[in-house]
C-alpha positions as a Python dict, from the first residue, in 0.01 Angstrom:
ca = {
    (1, 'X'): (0, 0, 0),
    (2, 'X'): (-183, -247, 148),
    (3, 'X'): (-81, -349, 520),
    (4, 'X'): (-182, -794, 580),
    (5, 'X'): (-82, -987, 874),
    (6, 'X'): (6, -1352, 728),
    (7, 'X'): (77, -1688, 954),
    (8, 'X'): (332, -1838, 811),
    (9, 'X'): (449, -2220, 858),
    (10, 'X'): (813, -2299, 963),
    (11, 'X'): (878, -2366, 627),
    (12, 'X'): (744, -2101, 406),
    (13, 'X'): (915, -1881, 673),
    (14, 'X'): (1222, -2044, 560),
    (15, 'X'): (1146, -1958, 247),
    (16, 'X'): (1043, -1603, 242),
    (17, 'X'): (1366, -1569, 479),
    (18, 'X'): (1548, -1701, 166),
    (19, 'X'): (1419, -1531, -82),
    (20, 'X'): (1453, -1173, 161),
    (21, 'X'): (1787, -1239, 171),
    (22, 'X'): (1807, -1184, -256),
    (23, 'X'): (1577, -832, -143),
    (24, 'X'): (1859, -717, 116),
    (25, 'X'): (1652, -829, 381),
    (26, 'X'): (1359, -725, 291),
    (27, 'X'): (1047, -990, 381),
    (28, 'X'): (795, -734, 208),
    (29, 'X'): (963, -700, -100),
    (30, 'X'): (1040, -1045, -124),
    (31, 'X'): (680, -1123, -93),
    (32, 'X'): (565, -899, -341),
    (33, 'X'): (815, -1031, -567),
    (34, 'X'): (689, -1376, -530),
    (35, 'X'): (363, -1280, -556),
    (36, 'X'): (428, -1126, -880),
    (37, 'X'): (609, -1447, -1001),
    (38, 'X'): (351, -1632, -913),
    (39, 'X'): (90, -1463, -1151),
    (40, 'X'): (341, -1431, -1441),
    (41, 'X'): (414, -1848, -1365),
    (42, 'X'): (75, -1868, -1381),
    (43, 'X'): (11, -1712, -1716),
    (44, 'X'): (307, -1896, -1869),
    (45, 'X'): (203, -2216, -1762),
    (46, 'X'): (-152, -2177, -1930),
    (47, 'X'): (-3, -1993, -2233),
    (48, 'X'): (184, -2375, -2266),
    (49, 'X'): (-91, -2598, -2216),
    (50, 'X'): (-324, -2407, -2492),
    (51, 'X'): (-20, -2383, -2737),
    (52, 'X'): (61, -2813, -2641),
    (53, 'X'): (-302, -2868, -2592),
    (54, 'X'): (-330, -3170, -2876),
    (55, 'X'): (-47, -3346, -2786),
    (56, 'X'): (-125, -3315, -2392),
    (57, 'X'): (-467, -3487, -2481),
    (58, 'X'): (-361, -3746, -2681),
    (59, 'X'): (-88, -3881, -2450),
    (60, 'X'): (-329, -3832, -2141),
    (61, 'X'): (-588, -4061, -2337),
    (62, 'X'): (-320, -4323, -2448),
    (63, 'X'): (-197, -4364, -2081),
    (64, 'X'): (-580, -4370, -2026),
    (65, 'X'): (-630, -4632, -2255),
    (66, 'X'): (-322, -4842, -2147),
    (67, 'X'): (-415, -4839, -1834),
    (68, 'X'): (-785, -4963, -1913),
    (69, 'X'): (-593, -5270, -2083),
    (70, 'X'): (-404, -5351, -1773),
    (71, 'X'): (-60, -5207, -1917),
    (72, 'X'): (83, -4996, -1676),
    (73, 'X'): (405, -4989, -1394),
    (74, 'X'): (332, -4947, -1040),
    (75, 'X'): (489, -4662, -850),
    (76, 'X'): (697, -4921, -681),
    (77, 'X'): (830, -5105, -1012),
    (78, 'X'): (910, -4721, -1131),
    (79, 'X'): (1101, -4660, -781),
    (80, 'X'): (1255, -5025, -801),
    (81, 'X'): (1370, -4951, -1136),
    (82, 'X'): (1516, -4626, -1058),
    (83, 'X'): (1648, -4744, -785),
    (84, 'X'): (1507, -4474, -547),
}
């Protein structure tokens, strides 16, 4: 093992605090947990963009083009219309 000594902000200390609570209390644990998660996340998310790879190209170029020829909503129209 490894020993690190990591600043935390008040709310990934929050956090961690959380997520030691699911480790019986353990911030280490919890850590290396998420830390684990992370990497697995990581691989997932990639393993989903190369399988939807086509399809995430083609809609990124239509919004592309649409927004070339002026068709697009503004964040605030999408807020307004949501009602956020």
């Amino acid at each position: 093992m490894t020993r690190r000594q990591v600043l935390l902000d008040s709310e990934s200390d929050r956090i961690l605090s959380g997520l030691a609570r699911r480790h019986g209390g353990n911030r280490s644990l919890a850590l290396r947990e998420a830390l684990k998660v992370q990497e697995v996340m990581e691989d997932w998310l990639d393993q989903i963009e190369t399988a939807h790879a086509r399809v995430l190209r083609e809609q990124k170029e239509r919004s592309e083009k649409g927004f070339r020829e002026g068709r697009f909503t503004t964040w605030e129209e999408v807020k307004r219309r949501l009602r956020l």
